[in-house]
Structures are given as C-alpha cells and as structure tokens.
C-alpha positions in Angstrom: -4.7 9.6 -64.0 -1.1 9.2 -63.0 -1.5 11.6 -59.8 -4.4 8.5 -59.0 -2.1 5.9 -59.8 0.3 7.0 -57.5 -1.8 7.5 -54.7 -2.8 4.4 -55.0 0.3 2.8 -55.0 1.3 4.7 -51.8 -2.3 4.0 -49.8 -0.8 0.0 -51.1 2.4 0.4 -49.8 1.0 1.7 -46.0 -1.3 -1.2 -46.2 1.9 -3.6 -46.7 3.9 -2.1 -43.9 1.2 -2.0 -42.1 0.3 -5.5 -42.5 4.0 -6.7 -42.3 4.3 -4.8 -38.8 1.1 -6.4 -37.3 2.2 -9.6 -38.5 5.5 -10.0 -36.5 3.2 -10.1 -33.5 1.1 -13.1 -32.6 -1.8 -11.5 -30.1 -2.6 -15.2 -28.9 0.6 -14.6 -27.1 -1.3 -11.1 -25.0 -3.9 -11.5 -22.4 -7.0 -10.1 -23.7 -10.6 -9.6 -22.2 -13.4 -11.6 -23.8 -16.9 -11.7 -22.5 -15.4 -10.2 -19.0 -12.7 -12.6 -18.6 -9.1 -12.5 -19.1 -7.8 -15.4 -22.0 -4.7 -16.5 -22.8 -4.3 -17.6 -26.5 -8.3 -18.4 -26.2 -7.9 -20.5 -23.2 -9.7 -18.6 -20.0 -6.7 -16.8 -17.4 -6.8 -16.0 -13.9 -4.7 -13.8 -12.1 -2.4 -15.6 -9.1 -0.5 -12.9 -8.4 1.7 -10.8 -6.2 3.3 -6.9 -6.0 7.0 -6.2 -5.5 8.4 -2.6 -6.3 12.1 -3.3 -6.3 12.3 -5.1 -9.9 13.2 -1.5 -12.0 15.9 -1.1 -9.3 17.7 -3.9 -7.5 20.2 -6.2 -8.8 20.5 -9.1 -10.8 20.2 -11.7 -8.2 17.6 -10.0 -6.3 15.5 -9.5 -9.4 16.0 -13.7 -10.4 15.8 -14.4 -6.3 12.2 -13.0 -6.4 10.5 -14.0 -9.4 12.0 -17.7 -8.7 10.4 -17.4 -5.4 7.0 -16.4 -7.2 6.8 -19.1 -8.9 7.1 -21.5 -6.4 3.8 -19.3 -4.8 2.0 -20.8 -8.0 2.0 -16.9 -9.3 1.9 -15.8 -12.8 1.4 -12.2 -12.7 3.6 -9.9 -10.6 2.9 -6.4 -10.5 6.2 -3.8 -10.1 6.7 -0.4 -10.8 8.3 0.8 -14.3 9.2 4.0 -12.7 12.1 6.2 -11.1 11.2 9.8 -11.2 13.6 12.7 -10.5 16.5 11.8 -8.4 15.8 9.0 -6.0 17.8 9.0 -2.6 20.1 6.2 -3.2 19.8 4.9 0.5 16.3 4.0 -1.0 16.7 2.6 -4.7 20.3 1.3 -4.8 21.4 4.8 -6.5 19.0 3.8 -9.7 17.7 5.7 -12.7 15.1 6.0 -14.8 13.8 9.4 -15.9 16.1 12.1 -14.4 14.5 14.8 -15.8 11.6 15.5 -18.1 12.2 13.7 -21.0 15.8 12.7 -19.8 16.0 8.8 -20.2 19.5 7.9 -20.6 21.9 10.2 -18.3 22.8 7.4 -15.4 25.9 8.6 -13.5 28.6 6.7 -13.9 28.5 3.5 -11.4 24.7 3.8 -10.6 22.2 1.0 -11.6 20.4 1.6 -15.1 16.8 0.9 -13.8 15.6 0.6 -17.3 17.7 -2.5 -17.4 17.0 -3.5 -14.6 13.1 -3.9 -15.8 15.1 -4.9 -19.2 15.9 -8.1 -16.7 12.9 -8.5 -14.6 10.9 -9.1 -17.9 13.7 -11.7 -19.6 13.6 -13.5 -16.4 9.8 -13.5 -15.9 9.2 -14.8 -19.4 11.6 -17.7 -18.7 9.5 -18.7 -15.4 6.1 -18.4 -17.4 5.0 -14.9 -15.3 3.9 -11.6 -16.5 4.2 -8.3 -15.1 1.6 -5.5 -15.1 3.8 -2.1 -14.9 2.5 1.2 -13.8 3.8 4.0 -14.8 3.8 6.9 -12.3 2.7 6.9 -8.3 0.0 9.1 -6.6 2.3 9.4 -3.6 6.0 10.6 -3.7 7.8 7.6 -3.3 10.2 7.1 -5.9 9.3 10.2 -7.5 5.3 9.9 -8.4 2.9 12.8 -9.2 4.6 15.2 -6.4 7.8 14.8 -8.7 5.6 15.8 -12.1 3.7 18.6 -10.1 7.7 20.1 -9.3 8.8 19.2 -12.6 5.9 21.9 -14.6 5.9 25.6 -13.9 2.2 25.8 -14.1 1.6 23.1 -11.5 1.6 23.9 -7.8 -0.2 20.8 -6.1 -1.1 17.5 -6.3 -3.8 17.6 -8.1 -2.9 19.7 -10.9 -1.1 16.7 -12.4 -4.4 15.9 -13.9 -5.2 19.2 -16.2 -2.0 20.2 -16.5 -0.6 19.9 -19.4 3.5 20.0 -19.2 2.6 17.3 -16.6 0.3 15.2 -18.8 3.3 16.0 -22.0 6.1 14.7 -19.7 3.8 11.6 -18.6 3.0 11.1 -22.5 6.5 11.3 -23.5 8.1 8.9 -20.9 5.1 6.3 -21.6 6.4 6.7 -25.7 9.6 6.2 -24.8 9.1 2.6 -22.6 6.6 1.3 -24.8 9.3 1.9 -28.1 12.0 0.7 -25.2 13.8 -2.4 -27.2 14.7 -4.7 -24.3 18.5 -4.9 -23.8 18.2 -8.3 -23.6 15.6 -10.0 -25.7 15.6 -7.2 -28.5 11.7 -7.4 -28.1 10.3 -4.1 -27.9 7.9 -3.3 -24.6 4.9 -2.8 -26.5 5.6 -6.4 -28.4 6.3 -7.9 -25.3 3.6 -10.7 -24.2 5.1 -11.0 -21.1 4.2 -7.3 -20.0 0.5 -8.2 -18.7 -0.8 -4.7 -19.3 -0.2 -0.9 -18.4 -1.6 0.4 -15.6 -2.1 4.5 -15.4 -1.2 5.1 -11.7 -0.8 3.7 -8.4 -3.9 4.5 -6.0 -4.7 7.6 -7.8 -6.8 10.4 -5.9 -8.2 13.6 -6.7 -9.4 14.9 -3.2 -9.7 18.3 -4.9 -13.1 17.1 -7.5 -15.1 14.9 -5.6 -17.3 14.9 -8.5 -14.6 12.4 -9.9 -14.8 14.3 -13.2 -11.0 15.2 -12.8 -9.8 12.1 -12.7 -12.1 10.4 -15.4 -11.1 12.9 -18.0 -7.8 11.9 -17.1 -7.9 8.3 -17.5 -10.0 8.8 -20.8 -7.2 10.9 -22.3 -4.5 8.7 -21.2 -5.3 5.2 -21.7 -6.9 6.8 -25.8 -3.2 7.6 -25.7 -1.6 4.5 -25.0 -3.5 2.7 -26.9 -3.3 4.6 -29.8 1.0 4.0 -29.5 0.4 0.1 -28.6 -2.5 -2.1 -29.5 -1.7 -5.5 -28.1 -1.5 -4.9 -24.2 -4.4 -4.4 -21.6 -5.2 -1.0 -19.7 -6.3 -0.3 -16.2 -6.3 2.8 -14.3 -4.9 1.3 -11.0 -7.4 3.1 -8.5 -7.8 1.7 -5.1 -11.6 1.0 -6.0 -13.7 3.7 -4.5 -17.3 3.9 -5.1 -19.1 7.6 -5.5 -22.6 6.7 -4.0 -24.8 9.7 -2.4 -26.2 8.7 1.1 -23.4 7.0 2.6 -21.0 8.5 5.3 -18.6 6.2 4.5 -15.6 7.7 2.7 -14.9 4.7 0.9 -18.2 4.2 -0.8 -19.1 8.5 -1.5 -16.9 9.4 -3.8 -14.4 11.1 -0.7 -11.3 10.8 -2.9 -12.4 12.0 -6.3 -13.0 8.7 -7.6 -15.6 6.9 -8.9 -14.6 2.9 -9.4 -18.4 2.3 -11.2 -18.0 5.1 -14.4 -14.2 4.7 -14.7 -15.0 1.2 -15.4 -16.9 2.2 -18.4 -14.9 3.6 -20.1 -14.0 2.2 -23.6 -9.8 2.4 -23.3 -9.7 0.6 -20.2 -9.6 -3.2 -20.3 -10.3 -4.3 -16.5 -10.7 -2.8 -13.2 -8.3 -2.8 -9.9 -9.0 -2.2 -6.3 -7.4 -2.7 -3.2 -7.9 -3.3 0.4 -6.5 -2.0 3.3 -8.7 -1.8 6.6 -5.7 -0.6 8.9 -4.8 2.3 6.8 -8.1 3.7 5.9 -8.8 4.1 8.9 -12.7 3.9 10.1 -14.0 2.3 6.6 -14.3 -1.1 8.0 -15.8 -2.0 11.7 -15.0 -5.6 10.8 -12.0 -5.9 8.5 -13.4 -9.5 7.6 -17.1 -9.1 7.3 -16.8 -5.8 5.5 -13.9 -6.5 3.4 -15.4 -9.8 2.0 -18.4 -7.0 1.1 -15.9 -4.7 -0.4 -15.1 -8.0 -2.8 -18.0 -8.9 -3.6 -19.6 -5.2 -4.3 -16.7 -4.7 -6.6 -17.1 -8.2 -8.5 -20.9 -7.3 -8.9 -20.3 -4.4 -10.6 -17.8 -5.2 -12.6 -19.8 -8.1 -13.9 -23.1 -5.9 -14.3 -20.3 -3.8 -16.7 -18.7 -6.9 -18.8 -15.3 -6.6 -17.6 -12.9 -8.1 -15.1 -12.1 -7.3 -11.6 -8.8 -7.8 -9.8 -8.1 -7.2 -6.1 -4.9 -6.0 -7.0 -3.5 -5.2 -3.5 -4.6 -6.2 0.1 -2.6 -6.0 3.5 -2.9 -6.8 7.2 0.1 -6.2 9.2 2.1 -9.4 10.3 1.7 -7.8 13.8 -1.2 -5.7 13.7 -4.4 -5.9 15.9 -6.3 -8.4 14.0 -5.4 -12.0 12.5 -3.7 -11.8 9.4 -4.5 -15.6 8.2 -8.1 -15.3 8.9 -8.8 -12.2 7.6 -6.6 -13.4 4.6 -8.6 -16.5 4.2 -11.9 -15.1 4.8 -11.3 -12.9 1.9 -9.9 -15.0 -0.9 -12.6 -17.6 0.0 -15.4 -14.8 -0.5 -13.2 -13.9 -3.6 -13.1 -17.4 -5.7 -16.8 -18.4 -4.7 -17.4 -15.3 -6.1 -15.3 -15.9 -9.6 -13.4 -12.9 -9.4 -10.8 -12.8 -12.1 -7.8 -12.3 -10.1 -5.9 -11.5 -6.8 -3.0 -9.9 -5.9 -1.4 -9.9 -2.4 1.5 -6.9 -1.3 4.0 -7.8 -1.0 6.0 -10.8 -1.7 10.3 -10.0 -1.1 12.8 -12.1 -1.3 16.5 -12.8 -0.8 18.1 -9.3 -0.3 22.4 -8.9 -0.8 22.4 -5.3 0.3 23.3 -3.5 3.3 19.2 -3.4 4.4 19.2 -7.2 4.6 17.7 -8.6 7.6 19.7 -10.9 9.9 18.4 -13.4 7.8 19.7 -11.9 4.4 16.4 -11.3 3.3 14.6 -8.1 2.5 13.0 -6.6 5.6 10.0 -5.9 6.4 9.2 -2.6 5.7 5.7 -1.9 5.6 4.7 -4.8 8.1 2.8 -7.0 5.1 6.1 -9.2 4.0 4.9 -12.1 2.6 8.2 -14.4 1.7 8.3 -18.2 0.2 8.8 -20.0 3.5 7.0 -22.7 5.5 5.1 -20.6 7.2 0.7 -20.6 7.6 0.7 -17.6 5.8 3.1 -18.7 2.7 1.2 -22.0 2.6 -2.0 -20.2 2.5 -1.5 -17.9 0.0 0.2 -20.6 -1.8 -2.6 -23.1 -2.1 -5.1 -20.2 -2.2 -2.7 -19.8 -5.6 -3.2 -22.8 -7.1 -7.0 -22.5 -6.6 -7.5 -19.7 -8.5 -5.5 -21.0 -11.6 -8.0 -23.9 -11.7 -5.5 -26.5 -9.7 -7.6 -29.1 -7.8 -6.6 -27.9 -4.3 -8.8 -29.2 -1.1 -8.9 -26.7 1.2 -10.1 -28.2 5.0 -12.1 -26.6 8.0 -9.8 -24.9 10.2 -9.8 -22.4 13.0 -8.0 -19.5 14.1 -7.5 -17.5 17.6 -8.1 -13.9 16.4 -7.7 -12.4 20.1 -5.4 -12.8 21.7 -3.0 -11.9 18.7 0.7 -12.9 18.1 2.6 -11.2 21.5 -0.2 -9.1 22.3 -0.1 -8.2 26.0 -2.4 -10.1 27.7 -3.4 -9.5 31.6 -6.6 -9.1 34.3 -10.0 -10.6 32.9 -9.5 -11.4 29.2 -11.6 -12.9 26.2 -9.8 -15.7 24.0 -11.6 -15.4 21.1 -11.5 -18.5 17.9 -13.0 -18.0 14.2 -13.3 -21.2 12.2 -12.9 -21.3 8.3 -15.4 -23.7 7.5 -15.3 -25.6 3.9 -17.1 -29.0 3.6 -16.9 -30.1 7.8 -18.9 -27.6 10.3 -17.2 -27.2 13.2 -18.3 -29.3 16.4 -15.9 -28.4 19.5 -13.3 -26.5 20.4 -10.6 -26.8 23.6 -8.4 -24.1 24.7 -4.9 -25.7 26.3 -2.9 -22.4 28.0 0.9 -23.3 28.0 2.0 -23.7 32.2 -2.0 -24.3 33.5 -3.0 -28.0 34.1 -6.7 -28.0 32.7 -8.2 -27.5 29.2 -10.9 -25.0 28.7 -14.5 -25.9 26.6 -14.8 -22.7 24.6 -18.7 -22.0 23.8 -19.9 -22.5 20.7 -20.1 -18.2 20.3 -16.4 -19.0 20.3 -15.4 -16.7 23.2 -14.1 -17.9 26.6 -13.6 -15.2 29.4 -10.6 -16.3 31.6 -9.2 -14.5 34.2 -5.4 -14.3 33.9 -5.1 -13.5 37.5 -5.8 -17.0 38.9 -2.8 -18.9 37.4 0.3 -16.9 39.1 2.7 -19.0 36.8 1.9 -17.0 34.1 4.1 -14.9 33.4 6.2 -13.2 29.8 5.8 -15.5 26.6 3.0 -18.2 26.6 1.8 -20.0 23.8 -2.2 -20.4 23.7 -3.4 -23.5 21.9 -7.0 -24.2 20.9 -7.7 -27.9 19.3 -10.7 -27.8 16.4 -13.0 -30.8 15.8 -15.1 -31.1 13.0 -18.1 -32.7 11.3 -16.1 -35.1 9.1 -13.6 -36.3 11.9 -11.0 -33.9 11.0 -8.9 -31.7 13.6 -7.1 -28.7 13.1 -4.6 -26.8 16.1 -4.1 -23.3 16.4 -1.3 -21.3 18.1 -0.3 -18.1 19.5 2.3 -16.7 21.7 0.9 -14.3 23.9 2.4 -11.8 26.6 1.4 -12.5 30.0 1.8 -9.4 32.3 -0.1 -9.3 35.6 2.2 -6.9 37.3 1.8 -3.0 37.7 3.8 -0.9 35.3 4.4 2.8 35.5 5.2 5.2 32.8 8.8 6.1 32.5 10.5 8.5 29.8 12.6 7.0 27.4 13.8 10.0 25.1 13.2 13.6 26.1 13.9 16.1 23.0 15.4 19.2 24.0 14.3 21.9 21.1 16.4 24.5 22.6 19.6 23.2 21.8 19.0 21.4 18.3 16.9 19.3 15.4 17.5 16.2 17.3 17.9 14.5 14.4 14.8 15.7 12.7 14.4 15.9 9.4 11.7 16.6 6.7 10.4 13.7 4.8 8.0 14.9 2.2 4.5 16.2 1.9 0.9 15.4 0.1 -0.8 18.1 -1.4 0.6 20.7 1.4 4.0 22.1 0.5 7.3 23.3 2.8 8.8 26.4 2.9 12.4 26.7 1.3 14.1 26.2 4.2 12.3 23.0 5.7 12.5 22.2 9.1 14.5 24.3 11.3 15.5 25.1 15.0 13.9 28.3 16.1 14.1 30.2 19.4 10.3 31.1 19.0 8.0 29.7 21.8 11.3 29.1 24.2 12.9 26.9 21.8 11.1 24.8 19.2 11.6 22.8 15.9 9.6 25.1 13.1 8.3 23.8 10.0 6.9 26.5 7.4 4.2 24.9 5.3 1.4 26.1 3.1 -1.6 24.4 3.3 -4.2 26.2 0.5 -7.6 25.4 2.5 -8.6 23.5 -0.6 -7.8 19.6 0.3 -9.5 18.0 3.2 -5.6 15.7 3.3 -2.5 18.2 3.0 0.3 16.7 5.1 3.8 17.2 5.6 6.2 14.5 7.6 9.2 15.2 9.5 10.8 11.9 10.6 13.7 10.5 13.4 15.8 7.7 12.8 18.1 8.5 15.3 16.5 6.6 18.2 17.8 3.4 20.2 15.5 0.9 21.3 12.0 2.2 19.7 10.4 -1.3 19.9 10.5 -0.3 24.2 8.1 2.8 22.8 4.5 3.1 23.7 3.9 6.1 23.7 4.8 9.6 21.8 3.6 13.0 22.5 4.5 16.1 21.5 2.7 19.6 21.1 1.7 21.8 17.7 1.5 25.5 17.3 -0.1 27.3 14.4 0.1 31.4 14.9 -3.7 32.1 14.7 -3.9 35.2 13.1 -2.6 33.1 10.1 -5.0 30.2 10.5 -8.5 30.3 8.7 -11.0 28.2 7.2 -13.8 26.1 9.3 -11.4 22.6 9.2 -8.9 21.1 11.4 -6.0 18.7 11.6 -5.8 14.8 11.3 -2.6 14.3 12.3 -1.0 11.0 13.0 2.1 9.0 13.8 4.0 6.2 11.6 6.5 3.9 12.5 9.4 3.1 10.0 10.5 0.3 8.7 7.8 0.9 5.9 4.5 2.9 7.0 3.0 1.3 10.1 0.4 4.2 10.4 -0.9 4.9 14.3 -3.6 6.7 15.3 -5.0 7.7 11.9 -8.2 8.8 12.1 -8.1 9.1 16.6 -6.8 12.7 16.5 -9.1 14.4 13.9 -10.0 17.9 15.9 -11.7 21.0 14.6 -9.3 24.2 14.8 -12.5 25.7 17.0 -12.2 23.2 19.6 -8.2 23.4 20.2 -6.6 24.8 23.0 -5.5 29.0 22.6 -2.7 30.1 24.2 -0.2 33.4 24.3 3.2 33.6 24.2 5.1 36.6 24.1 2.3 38.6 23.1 1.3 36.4 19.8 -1.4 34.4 20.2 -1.2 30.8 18.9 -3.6 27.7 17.8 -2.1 24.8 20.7 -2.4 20.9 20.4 -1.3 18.0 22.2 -0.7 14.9 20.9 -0.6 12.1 21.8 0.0 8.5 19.9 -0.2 5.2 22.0 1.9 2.2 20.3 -0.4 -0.5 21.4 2.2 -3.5 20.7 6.1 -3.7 20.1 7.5 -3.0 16.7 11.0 -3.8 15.3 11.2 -0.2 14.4 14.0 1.7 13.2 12.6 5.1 12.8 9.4 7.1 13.2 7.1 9.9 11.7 5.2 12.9 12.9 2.6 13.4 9.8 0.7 17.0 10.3 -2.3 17.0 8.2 -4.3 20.0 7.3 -8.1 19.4 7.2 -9.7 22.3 5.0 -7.7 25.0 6.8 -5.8 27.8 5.3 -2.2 28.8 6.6 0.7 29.8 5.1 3.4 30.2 7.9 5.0 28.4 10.8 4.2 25.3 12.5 6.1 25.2 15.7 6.7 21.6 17.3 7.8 21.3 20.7 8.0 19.0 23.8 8.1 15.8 21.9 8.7 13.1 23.7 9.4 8.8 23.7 7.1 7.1 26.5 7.8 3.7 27.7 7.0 1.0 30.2 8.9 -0.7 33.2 7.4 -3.0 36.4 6.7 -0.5 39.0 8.2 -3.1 41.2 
C-alpha cells in the first residue's frame, strides 16, 4: 500500500511539472495548420515572405538593415539558414561559427562572429517588426557546410547520399537540432523551441537522393527526423524543405518522374510534417519548362491541387529569374503569383531579398551584391513594387492590381541586330487589352503591334541605331487605362569577329585555378594540380562511383579582368580510357560568379560512346571539347568549369587543357 502511494504521488508530481512547463507557453502565439491552412491565434495566416541566408552570420546592422527592409515589402515570414557547418571560409561568412565539429557548439576563435548569436539577434529583431523566420537546419549542397560536410564528418559515409542511412550522420544532425531547439536566446532568454517567432523547422534545403529514385530513401528520412523533432518540441511547424518534385510513371520530364529521389505527393502524407515547400527555378533545371510562364503557373497549381486533395498547406517557398537572364523577370514573376492567389495557395516566398551591406563585398552602392543574379532589394524599382503589392495581396490587404504589359523580347540590353521580333505579353486583370504602339528611341514613326503581340522589324533600315536604345511600347485598355513599358536594348548592326581575350598556358602553371567543391563525386588528395601529362595540362583526380546520374566537381578562376567582355569559353577534357566504364556520359557546364549564373546546363550532355578518342604518347584517352557561349554581358567576377559524371565509373585523372576566354570586337 505504501509502495502504491508513492507511485502515485510521483505519476502526480510528473503531471504537475508537466503541466506547469506546458503552461509557460501560450500556443495561440505559434502558427499552426487547421483544416489546411496556416492560423495565427485562430485567425487564418498567409505567408508574404522572402529568403535571405546571411542572418546566422552577418552583423548587427546588416541583420536590423534587412529585416527593416522586409517589412516595408509587407513580409512576415523570412526564411534563413540556422546553420554553419565545419569551418566556413571566412571570405564567405564573415569568419562565423556555428557547429565546428560534431557536436562542437561553442569553440568560436577568438575575434570571429558567434553565428548562434547572430540568429540569437535575427529572431529579437524579427519579433520586434512582427516577422517570423522558418530556419533549416542543414543544406543538400556544400555551401556553408551542408550534407557534404556531415558525409566528411562520419567514417562510415563516403557520398552524398549516405547522409540519409547513416547513422553518425543522422546522430550528429540529431544532436545539433537538440542543442538549437534547447538554445536559450542571448537576448530574450526565450528558448528556440518556446519561441513564437521561429515559424517552423524545416529538415533541409532542396534535398535529393539521386541514388533511390524510388524516393524510399528520403521518405524514411524525413519520417525519422521530423518524429524526432517533434518529440523534443511540440509547439513549432515541420516541413521537409524539398524543391517539390513529383514521382509520376510515364513522364520524361525529370521534374515530374521521381529523377531526384523525391516524391513531393507521399512526403506530404506523412503525419510529422505540417505543410509542404516547393520551389521554382526554370533557368537552373534546365529543360523542365519550354515556357517558364505557362509551365511554371502549372507547376503552382499542380502543387496547390495536391496539397489540397491531402489537407495541408502549400508554400512556393523559393522562385528565381535572373535580373538579366533570357526571359522577363516581372512578367514571369507576375504571371506566377497571379496564378498563385487565384489559386489560394497558402504562401510565397521569393529568393532573395538583401539589403544594406558594411563589408568589404558591398557594391558601389553599399549594398549587398548580387550574387546569384535574383537580388530582389527594397527600392523603387517595377520589380520591388511588384512583389511589394503582390505582398499585401496575399495577407488579405485590399490592393487593385491594373492591366499592364510587358516587352518580353527584346530583354534588358540584349543584343539586338538584322530582322528582329519585338515581342509584348499583357497582365490582364479587370480591362482586356485593346492596342498596343511600339515607339523605338532615335526613329520618327510608331509601330501598330498585331494583336498576336509580335512585330517583325528590320533593324537594318534605321542606320541611327546604334549601342543603347530604349524600346517603348504604350498599352491601352478596355476601361480607358494605359500602361508604358521600357527596355534598353543593344543595337549592333556591324560585323564582329572573334578575338581572344585570355589564353591559358597549362605548361607553365594553375593560372589561378583552383578547386571549389564537388556533389556526390569526390577529389583526390591532392586536388587540382599542374601536370606535364598531355604536353602540359591542369589535372584533377576525381572518383566518380558510376552510381549517380549528377557527380560533379568545380574548379573555378577569379583571377580574370574584364569577364563581362566574355562570350565565349572553351576548353578541352581528357579521361584515360582504360579507366573509364559504364554506359553514361558527362553534363558538364559553365557558371559565372558572382553567385551561380549556370550556362549551358543541359546543352553539352554527350554519351562517353560518342566522344572523340585520341592517343597521346602511347595512352589512349576519352577527348571533349567544350564549348560555352555567354549569350549576354554579366558583371562577373569569377567563373566555373563544373565536370559532371553521368552514370560513368572512373577513378583517376581528368586532364584539362587549352582553356580559353573568347570575346567580341567590330571587325571594322
């Protein structure tokens, strides 16, 4: 009777502290899912949001200069990284730490930034400006660490994919997720996981698991993770973080069969995770969408569908066209959150907002640069305003949005010369559109452009013509209302020839080469070096397992002057053959730096049995030339050679050799 009594006294006292601990939290104060939706202390959410990765790492007044600036976008959910794995090259992350080592958390060298409170800050300020932050936890790729760092970190892990089953890497990604959700805030003495202001958790940026295309793999994975999260904290939302791809049969399209080992519908299901993500990026994958506006406003909607059909929310938590890309960033931009809100998804999420920056990096502006192309800052321009009111709209503000139209082609300072087609897109909201009149800056008359919204002029006929010229068209619509758009175009009409601009000389050195990371493949010890094989070459030794249909290594130059005069870069590859098997090929590409401006993905995909075979010195080698064509001028400081290994097995050198900078100049 006794022993009873005291049990029951104890199973009384758990209850108590139980109770007392769940008390000191108010979940009205946590975005939760009910019926689908997000709601806010029983009032329905929607996400306005934005992605910035610098808030774990920058300073003070960077941190405050951003999420100031979000707020005056109308955002309330910013989503940033909560994650600095291994050591981080300070010329990238301000010489900040996180996790040093496996379970390492606190040893910052002395004068380096603490990015733990630096996040400590990022969520203080956020709270004061009413926004919340989602924070991931690890990144598929090896920026600032990410699964490559986890897969180096375990003895029993050798590549990428292996993050997912084994298990010092899932017990090192367990551990570090304890350890920031028990975090007490520096600054507010409000622990992470009792912190409304922390939106949810998200498992991982874009993960893929290339290796099970079944998308079992992954799906295990996310079970076992977000049980454990939410068995440490109960009051914040859990998504996987996936880019959104489907795994249908019957479709060749790699975004839609289950290509990447993921599969957007059944990780949707399952019970731990709150709402689904999915991003969009037509540029960088490559041959997915013929019509980044048509088939990306069907990406949307497929993904709203089903997560409806399922009872939970959808967000379109990243989407990017480059500033000065091929295609027209506004209209594409517009077309998509328009076929986004009159579909009610529950949230959007454009990368990537920046802000003020007081570094060395800052622009000649003092602002963060551009890296990647997609810089979106708080300014007056069409695309700030846009995404602005677009903003407002989906928080439920009474925004009118008006008929307007866009030239997609010509786009800003494309080259324009000989017989070209102007070509105009109208947003149209509650006015169709009734006329539209092309004015060409220097020519006298105005062009009627058809109603199919193309006009063929020849360039040729107007000799004046010539650098820089602004192309106008003039809207009219239904309901009297006018809209103008602009674009400064390039005029050339005079022969060019093509002239070298940098010749590298592999007998002598590296040129300033240098390697800058791989996915899935892995380098040799020694990493890129100059060799005297094949007459003088730069030689990379790589493994590639023949197991991933995407193993790639990078070797990148920032050494070059003037590589916004570049349009062209070639250079030849090497494999020795008797080292090369497997039925696969390569799928190599280029990048331009700042950020990742990919070029040519996808245009040099070629079988190993179709390349060129050559001997030299009595060793027969796998040959092929390259070539990348940089269709427009970027400000770019640096670029990449990315060798990717397409189900082939070698484990050796890769010899590169006769690389070389093509530009322009007037033949005349």
């Amino acid at each position: 009777m006794k022993v009873k009594r005291i049990v029951l006294a104890v199973i009384i006292i758990v209850i108590v502290l139980v109770l007392g601990s769940c008390s000191t939290v108010n979940l009205d104060k946590f975005v939760q899912v009910k019926d689908g939706d997000f709601v806010l202390s029983g009032e329905a959410y929607k996400i306005a949001g934005t992605n910035n990765y610098y808030l774990n790492y920058k300073d003070d007044e960077m941190i405050e200069a951003l999420i100031k600036d979000a707020s005056e976008m109308h955002v309330n959910v910013i989503r940033c990284w909560a994650f600095l794995d291994g050591f981080v090259d300070s010329n990238v992350n301000n010489n900040a730490f996180m996790q040093t080592e496996p379970g390492v958390y606190d040893r910052i060298p002395d004068g380096a930034r603490n990015g733990f409170e630096a996040l400590d800050f990022a969520l203080k300020k956020a709270a004061e400006y009413d926004i919340k932050l989602v924070l991931v936890l690890v990144n598929n790729w090896d920026a600032f660490g990410g699964i490559p760092q986890y897969v180096n970190w375990s003895d029993t892990a050798s590549v990428h994919d292996d993050f997912y089953t084994d298990e010092t890497c899932k017990q090192i990604y367990k551990d570090y997720f304890s350890y920031l959700a028990n975090r007490e805030n520096t600054l507010t003495g409000v622990k992470y996981m009792n912190d409304p202001t922390i939106f949810s958790w998200e498992l991982c940026n874009e993960p893929r698991c290339e290796s099970d295309k079944t998308g079992d793999t992954l799906y295990n994975w996310i079970v076992e993770m977000s049980q454990y999260i939410k068995s440490i904290d109960h009051n914040h939302l859990v998504t996987a973080g996936d880019e959104g791809f489907f795994k249908n049969d019957g479709t060749d399209n790699w975004a839609y069969n289950g290509y990447s080992g993921v599969d957007w519908e059944r990780n949707l299901q399952i019970d731990t995770i709150d709402y689904g993500t999915f991003h969009l990026y037509p540029e960088h994958w490559g041959d997915v969408f013929d019509n980044p506006a048509k088939d990306g406003s069907k990406w949307i909607v497929d993904h709203i569908k089903v997560a409806d059909a399922i009872g939970k929310p959808s967000v379109l938590e990243e989407f990017g066209i480059q500033k000065f890309g091929q295609f027209n960033r506004d209209y594409i931009y517009e077309t998509w959150l328009k076929a986004a809100l009159e579909n009610d998804i529950n949230g959007t999420m454009y990368w990537i907002l920046t802000s003020v920056d007081t570094g060395d990096s800052a622009d000649e502006n003092g602002m963060y640069p551009d890296f990647d192309g997609f810089r979106i800052m708080n300014d007056d321009s069409i695309t700030s305003k846009l995404l602005k009111d677009y903003a407002a709209q989906i928080k439920g503000d009474d925004v009118v949005q008006q008929s307007h139209a866009y030239i997609v082609k010509p786009t800003d300072h494309e080259e324009v010369s000989g017989i070209y087609a102007v070509k105009v897109k109208s947003i149209e909201n509650e006015a169709v559109r009734e006329r539209y009149t092309l004015s060409i800056e220097g020519v006298d008359e105005k062009f009627d452009i058809p109603s199919s919204g193309t006009l063929v002029i020849d360039t040729t006929q107007y000799p004046q013509l010539s650098g820089e010229v602004k192309f106008s068209v003039e809207a009219a619509y239904s309901d009297g209302s006018e809209s103008v758009a602009e674009i400064i175009a390039v005029v050339n009409n005079r022969d060019m020839i093509e002239v070298p601009h940098v010749l590298f000389d592999s007998n002598k050195d590296l040129g300033g080469f240098y390697s800058k990371g791989t996915y899935q493949a892995a380098y040799g010890s020694e990493g890129i070096t100059q060799s005297n094989d094949l007459g003088g070459s730069m030689k990379i030794d790589t493994v590639f397992t023949g197991d991933y249909d995407w193993m790639e290594l990078k070797i990148c130059n920032d050494s070059i002057d003037d590589m916004e005069l570049v349009t062209k870069i070639e250079y030849d590859l090497y494999f020795v053959e008797s080292l090369l098997s497997g039925d696969g090929g390569t799928r190599n590409y280029l990048a331009l730096d700042p950020g990742w401006i990919k070029i040519g993905q996808d245009e040099n995909d070629t079988l190993v049995a179709d390349m060129e075979r050559v001997e030299i010195d009595g060793e027969m080698y796998i040959k092929q030339h390259m070539t990348n064509k940089i269709l427009r001028p970027f400000n770019a400081d640096s670029f990449y050679i990315c060798i990717v290994g397409n189900m082939i097995k070698y484990e050796g050198p890769i010899y590169i050799d006769n690389v070389q900078l093509i530009k322009k100049e007037y033949a005349d």
